[in-house]
N, C-alpha and C positions, 0 to 999 in steps of 0.2 A: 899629626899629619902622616900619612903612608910615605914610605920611605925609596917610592920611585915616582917621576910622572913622565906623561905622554903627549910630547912637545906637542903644537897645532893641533891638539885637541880638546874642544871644551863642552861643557854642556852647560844647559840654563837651569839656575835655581828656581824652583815648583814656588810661586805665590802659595804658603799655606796657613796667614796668618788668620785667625777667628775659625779657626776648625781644629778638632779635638786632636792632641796630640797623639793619640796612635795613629789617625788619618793622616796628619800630618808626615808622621817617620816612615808609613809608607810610601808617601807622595815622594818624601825625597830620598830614598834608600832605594826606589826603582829608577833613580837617575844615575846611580851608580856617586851615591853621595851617601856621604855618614854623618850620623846624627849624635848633636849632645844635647842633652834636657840640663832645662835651668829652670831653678826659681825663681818669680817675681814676684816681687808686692800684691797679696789681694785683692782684686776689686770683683766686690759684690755683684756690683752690676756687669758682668761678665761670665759666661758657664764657668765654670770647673775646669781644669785641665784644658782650658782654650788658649791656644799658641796668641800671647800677644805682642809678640816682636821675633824676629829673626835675621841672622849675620851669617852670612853674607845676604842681601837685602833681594827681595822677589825679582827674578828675570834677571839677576847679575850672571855672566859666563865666566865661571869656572873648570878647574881644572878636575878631571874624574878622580874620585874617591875625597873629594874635599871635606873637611868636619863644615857641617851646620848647623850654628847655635841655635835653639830654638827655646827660647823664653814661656813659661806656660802661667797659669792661674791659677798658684797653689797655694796652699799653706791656711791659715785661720783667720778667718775676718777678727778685727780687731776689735776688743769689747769700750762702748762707753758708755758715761753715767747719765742718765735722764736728768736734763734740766726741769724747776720748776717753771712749767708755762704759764700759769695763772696770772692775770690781768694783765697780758699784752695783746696786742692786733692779731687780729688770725694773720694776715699778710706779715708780721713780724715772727707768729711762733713756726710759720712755714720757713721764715727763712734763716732761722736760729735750727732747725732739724733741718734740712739740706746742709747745713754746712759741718754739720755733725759725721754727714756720713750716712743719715738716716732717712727713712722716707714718709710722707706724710698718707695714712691710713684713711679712714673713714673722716668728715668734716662735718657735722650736722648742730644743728639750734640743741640746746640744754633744756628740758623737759621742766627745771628748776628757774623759776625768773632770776635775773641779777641786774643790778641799777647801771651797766654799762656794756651799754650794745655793742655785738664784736669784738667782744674781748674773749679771750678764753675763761672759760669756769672748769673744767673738767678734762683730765685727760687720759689715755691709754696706753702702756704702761704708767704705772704710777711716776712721779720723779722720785728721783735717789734709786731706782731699778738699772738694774745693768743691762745692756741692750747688743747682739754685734749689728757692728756692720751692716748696713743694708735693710735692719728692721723697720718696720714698721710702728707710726704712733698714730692712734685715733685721738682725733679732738672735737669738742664741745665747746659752744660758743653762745653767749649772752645775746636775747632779742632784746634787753631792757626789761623793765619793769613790768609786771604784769599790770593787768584790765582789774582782777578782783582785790577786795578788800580783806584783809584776816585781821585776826586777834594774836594779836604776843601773846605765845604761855609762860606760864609761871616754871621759872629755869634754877632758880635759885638753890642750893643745896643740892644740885644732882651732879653726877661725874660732867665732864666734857661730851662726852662720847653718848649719854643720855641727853643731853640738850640738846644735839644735831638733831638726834631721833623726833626729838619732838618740834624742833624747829622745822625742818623737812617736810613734818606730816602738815605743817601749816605753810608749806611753800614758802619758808623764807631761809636765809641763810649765816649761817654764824662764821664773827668774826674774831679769834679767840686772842684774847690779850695776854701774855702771860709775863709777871712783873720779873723773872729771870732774865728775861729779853729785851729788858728795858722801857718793859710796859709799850713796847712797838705792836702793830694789831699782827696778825697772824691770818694766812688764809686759812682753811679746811684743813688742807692738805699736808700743812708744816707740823701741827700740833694733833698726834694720834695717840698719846697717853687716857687709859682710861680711867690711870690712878687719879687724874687731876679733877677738882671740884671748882661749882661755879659760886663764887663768894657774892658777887653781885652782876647784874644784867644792867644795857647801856640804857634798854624800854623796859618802862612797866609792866607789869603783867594785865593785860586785858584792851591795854592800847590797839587801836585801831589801826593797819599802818598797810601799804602795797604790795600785793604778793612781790617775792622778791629781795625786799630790805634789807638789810644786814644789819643783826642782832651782836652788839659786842657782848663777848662774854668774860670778865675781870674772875680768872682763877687764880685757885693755891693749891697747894699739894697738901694741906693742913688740914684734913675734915672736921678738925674740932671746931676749926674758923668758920664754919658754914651755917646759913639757916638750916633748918629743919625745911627739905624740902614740900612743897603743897602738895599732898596726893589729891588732893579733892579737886583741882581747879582743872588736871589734867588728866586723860586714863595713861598710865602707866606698863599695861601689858606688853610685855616680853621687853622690857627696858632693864629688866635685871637681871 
């Protein structure tokens, strides 16, 4: 505080909150007032250096040369971890990222059928990806089952990461089971080891089934455990 003042005289503090704080330390340094900067909590949804509070409060009369505090929008959006959104409501994974801090990105149908409509199948950034503040997620969501009919390929004795491939190219989708886990099923997204083999499949090979279905795949990490996979049932290029 200045170490004199000047009785029956006051001036009004300049309204300068939501404007960049060097606009702002002018506004109120030409009333013959002094300025401190302070830091606040981040938020994303706010410019940068945008005044979002101030003490003594807009339009109060004070006395000339008064300090006023002016609170800004600094410092680093806070980082979080991508949940996994797979098989919940698009109205559910929108409001699991709003409350994250995050924002919802792109929304559109998954190119890929899946057995339950509006759900999520697909998302942007991957989950377990660290994201700040304010980011953006693109999501993908199930029509249902498809219109055409395909063939299960023969999966058997190939890594994990080679069965999607092939499952994919037939529009359908794997669901990977893996007995470390409790033999629980696994979406896509959980289980990205391509050291892991497929010991057996939940369909035959050659079965007729709805674009879309979901294909268990029962692995191990033991290649010795595995069939000899079918090159002949399936083309195999660029799968190795």
């Amino acid at each position: 505080m200045p170490s004199y003042t000047r009785h029956g005289v006051s001036v009004q503090v300049p309204n300068v909150e939501e404007t960049s704080f060097l606009n702002a330390k002018e506004q109120v340094e030409s009333r013959n007032l002094q300025v401190k900067r302070q830091v606040g909590r981040f938020n994303p949804n706010v410019p940068r250096e945008a005044v979002v509070d101030q003490n003594p409060p807009p339009h109060a009369n004070v006395k000339p040369g008064r300090r006023v505090y002016l609170t800004v929008n600094a410092g680093e959006a806070p980082v979080v971890s991508i949940p996994d959104l797979s098989g919940v409501s698009v109205r559910e994974a929108k409001n699991r990222i709003a409350s994250l801090g995050l924002s919802v990105g792109t929304v559109g149908p998954d190119s890929l059928p899946s057995p339950y409509p509006n759900t999520i199948t697909r998302q942007r950034p991957s989950p377990g990806d660290s994201l700040k503040t304010g980011g953006t997620i693109d999501l993908w969501y199930s029509t249902g089952l498809g219109t055409d009919t395909v063939q299960v390929p023969s999966i058997a004795g190939r890594t994990v990461e080679q069965a999607r491939r092939l499952l994919r190219a037939q529009k359908l989708r794997a669901i990977v089971v893996d007995p470390r886990a409790g033999a629980s099923p696994k979406s896509p997204a959980d289980t990205s080891s391509s050291r892991r083999f497929v010991r057996r499949q939940g369909r035959p090979p050659e079965t007729k089934v709805r674009a879309g279905t979901e294909i268990r795949l029962f692995t191990t990490d033991d290649s010795t455990a595995v069939p000899e996979p079918d090159s002949l049932s399936q083309d195999t290029t660029g799968l190795n």
